[in-house]
N, C-alpha and C positions, 0 to 999 in steps of 0.2 A: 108710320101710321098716318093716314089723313085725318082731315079736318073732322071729319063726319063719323069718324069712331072713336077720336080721343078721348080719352076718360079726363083730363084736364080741361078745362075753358079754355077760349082762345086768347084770355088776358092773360094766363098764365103758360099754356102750352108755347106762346109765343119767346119767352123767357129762355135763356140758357142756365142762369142761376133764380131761384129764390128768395122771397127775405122770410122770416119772423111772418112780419104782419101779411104777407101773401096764405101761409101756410093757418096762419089765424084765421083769415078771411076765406076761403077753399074749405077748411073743417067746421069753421065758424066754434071757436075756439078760445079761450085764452091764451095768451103768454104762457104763461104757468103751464099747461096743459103740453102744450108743443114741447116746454122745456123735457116736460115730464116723459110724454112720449118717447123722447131723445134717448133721456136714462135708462128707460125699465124694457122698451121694443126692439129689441134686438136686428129687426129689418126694417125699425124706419130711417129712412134718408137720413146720413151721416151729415153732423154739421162741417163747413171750413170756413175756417178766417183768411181771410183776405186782406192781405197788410202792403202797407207803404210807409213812406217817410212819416204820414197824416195822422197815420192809426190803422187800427183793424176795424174790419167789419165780419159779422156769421154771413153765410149764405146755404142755399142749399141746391144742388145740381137737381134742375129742375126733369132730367130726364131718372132720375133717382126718384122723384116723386111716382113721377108716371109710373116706374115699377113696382114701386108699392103699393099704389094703388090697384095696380093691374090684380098686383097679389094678393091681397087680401079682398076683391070682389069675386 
């Protein structure tokens, strides 16, 4: 998909993963709200943790946004 049809911004389309607060900021949203999403929407973008020696971090496959969004416009 080009630049000029994405349904993602180019601060985000640019991304291979996600965070939280991207996905806040794109729905303009709470925390709460995304968690919520996660639970009850059966096609939106699955979280993953992403661990090391450090810790974990959520993220979310940023090309998984784009098809949710595709799919539900």
């Amino acid at each position: 998909m080009n630049c000029c049809t994405d349904v993602l911004p180019s601060w985000l389309s640019r991304k291979h993963f996600c965070t939280n607060k991207d996905l806040q900021r794109f729905f303009d949203v709470s925390r709460a709200t995304i968690d919520r999403w996660s639970r009850e929407r059966p096609n939106f973008p699955k979280k993953f943790k992403l661990s090391d020696s450090h810790g974990s971090i959520t993220r979310f496959l940023t090309s998984d946004v784009r098809n949710y969004i595709e799919a539900i416009t």
